[in-house]
C-alpha positions as CSV (number, residue, x, y, z in Angstrom):
1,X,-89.5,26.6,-254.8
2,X,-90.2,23.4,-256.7
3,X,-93.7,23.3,-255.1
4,X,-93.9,26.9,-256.1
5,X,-93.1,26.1,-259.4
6,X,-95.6,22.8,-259.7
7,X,-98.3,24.8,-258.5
8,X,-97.3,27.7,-261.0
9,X,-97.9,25.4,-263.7
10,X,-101.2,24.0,-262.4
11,X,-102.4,27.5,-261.9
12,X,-101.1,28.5,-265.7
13,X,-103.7,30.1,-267.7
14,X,-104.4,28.2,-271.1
15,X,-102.9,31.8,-272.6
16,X,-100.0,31.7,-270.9
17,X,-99.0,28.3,-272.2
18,X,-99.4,29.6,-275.7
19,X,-97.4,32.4,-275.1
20,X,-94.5,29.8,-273.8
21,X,-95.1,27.4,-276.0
22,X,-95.0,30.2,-279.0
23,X,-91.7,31.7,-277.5
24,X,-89.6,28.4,-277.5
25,X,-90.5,28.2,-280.8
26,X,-89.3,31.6,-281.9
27,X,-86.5,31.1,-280.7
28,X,-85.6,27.5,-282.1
29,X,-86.3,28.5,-285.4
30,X,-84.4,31.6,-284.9
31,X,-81.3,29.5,-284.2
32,X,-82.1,28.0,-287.3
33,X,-82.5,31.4,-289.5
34,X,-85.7,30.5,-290.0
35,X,-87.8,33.1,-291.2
36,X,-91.1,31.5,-289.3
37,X,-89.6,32.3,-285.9
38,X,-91.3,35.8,-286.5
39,X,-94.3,34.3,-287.0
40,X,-94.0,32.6,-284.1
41,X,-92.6,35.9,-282.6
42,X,-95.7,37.9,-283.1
43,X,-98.3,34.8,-281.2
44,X,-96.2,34.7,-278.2
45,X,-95.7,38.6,-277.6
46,X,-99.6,39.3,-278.3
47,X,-100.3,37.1,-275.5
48,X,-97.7,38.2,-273.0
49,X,-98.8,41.7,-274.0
50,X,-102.3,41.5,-272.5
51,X,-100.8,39.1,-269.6
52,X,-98.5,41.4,-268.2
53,X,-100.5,44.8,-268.7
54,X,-103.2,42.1,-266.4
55,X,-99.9,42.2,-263.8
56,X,-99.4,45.7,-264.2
57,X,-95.7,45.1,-265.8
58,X,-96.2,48.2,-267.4
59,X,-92.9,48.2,-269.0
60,X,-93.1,44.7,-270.1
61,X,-96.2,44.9,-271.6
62,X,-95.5,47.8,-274.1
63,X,-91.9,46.0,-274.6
64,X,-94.3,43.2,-275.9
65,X,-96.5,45.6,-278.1
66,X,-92.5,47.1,-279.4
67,X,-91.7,43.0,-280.4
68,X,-95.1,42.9,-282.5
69,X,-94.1,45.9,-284.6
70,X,-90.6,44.2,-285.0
71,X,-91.9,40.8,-285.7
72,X,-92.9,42.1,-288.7
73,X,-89.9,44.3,-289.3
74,X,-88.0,41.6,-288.8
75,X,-89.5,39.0,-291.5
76,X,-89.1,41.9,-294.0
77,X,-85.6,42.2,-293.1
78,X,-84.8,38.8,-293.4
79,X,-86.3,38.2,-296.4
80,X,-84.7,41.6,-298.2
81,X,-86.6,44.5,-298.8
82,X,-87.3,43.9,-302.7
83,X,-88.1,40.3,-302.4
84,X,-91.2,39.8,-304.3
85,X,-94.0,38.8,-302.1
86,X,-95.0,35.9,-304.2
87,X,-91.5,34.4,-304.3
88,X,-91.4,30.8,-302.2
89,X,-91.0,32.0,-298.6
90,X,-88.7,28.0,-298.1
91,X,-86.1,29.9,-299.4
92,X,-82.8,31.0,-297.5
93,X,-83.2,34.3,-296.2
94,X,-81.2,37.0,-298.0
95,X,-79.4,38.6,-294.9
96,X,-76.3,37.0,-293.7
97,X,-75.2,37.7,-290.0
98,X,-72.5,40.2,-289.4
99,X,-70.5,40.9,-286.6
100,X,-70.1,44.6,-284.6
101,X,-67.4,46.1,-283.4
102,X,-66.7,45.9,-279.6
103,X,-66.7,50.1,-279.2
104,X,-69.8,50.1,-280.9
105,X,-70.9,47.6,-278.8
106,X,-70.0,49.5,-275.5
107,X,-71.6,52.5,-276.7
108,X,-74.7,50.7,-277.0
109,X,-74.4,49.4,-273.6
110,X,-73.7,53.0,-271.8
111,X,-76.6,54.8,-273.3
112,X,-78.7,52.2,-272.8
113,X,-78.0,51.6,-269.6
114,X,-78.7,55.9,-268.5
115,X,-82.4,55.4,-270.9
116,X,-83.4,52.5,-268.5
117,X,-81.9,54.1,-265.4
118,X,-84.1,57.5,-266.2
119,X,-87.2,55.0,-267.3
120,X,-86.9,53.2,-263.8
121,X,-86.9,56.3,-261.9
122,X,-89.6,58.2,-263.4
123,X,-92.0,54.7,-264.0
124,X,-90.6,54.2,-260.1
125,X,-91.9,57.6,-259.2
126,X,-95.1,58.5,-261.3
127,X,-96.8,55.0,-262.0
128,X,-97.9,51.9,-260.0
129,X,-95.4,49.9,-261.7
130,X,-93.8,47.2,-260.0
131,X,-89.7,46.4,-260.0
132,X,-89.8,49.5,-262.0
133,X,-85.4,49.8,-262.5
134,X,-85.4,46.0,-263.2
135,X,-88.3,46.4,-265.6
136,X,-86.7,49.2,-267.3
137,X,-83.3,47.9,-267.5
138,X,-85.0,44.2,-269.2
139,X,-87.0,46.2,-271.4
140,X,-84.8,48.8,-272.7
141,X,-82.0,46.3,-273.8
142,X,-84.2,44.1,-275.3
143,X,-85.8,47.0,-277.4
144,X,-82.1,47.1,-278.6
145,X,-81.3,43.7,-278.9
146,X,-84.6,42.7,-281.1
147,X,-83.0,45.5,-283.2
148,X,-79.9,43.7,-283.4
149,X,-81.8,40.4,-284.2
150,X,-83.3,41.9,-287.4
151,X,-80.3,42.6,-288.5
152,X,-78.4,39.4,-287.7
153,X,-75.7,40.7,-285.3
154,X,-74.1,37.7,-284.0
155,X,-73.8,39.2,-280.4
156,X,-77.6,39.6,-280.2
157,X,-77.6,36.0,-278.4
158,X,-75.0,37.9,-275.6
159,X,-77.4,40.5,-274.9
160,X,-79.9,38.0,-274.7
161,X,-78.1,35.5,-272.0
162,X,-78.2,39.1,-269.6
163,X,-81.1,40.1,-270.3
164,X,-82.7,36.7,-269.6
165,X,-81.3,36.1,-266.7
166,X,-82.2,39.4,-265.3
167,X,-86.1,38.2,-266.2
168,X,-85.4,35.1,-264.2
169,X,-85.1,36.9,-261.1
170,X,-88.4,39.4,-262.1
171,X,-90.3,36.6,-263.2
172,X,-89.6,34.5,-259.7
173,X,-90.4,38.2,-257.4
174,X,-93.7,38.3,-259.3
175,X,-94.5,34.9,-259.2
176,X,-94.5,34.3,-263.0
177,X,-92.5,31.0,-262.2
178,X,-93.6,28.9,-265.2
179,X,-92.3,31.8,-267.3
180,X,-89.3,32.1,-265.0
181,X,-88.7,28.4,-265.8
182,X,-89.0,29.0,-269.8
183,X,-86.2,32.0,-269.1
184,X,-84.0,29.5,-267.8
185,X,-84.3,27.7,-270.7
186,X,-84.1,31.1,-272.9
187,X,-80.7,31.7,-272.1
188,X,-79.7,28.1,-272.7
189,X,-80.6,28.2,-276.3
190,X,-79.8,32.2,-276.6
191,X,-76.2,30.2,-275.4
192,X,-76.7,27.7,-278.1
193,X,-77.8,30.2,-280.8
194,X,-74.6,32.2,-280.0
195,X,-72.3,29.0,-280.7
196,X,-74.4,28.4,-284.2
197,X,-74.6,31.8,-285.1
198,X,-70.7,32.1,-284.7
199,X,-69.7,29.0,-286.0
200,X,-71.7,29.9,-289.6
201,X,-69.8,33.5,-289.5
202,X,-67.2,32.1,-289.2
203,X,-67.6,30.0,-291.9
204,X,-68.9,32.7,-294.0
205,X,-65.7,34.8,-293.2
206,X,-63.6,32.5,-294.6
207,X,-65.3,31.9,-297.6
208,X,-65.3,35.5,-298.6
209,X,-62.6,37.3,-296.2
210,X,-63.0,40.4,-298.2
211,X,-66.2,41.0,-298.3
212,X,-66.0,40.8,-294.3
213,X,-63.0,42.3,-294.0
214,X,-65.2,45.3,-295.9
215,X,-67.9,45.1,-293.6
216,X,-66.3,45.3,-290.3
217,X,-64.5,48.5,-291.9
218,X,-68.2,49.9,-292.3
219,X,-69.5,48.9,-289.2
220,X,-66.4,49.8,-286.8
């Protein structure tokens, strides 16, 4: 496998190393809140787009084209829909991250989980698409989940550990190991950004217990 791997990276494509390199940067910076890490969003998931559409990954590549449409949703979320375009994008971002409700939660998970089941089966049956459940089931949560990153839910980074570690095990089948080694590192930060991300609510929830208390009421 380590052989595998060293010959994965000599064999890398100078676009794939963008799109990793590009990709570990989103995701630092969106431990961070920073408001770049969409930016840096938008480089990586052109590139992957045309790599795996080149792989015939059919559901990760229009996954990628969904993140390029949300890169930019999410840096207007972030920075609030009436922020003046002029105004200094250093600034703190204007949303705060909020946590969901665990029934919520599980909803999200069963209906997601039948859409990527009837995805996989008709993509399994009518296409040339390879892995097609596995492929469904990564995409389909993570169509979710960037949701739930726009919008600063703090359990975004759980959905994120899964679904990473699912693409691990595509990624190795295909023999996309150098991106199979950047998952494994994925869902060690996606880990990381889940102890920041809760650590700041937390700290946010004791500041103003009220105004949380409010919106979990609203979001239960």
């Amino acid at each position: 496998m380590l052989e595998q791997l060293l010959n994965g990276f000599e064999a890398m494509s100078g676009w794939e190393y963008v799109g990793v390199v590009f990709g570990l940067l989103y995701l630092i910076l969106a431990m961070k809140q920073n408001i770049w890490c969409w930016a840096a969003a938008f480089v990586s998931t052109l590139v992957y787009t045309l790599l795996f559409w080149q792989g015939a990954l059919l559901m990760e590549s229009a996954l990628n084209l969904y993140y390029l449409a949300m890169a930019i949703f999410g840096w207007w979320q972030w920075r609030g829909q009436s922020v003046n375009v002029n105004q200094d994008l250093n600034k703190q971002p204007t949303k705060t991250i909020t946590s969901w409700s665990l029934n919520r939660h599980l909803s999200i998970i069963v209906v997601t989980s039948v859409i990527s089941l009837i995805s996989g089966y008709v993509l399994d049956t009518f296409s040339h698409a390879e892995m097609a459940y596995l492929d469904s089931f990564t995409t389909c949560f993570a169509v979710v989940t960037t949701y739930l990153v726009t919008q600063k839910v703090l359990e975004n980074w759980l959905y994120w550990v899964v679904i990473d570690l699912a693409s691990i095990y595509l990624y190795i089948e295909m023999q996309y190991l150098p991106t199979a080694a950047l998952f494994v590192l994925y869902t060690v930060l996606a880990v990381q950004g889940y102890r920041i991300w809760r650590l700041e609510h937390r700290n946010l929830s004791s500041s103003n217990p009220d105004g949380e208390a409010e919106c979990d009421r609203q979001l239960a």
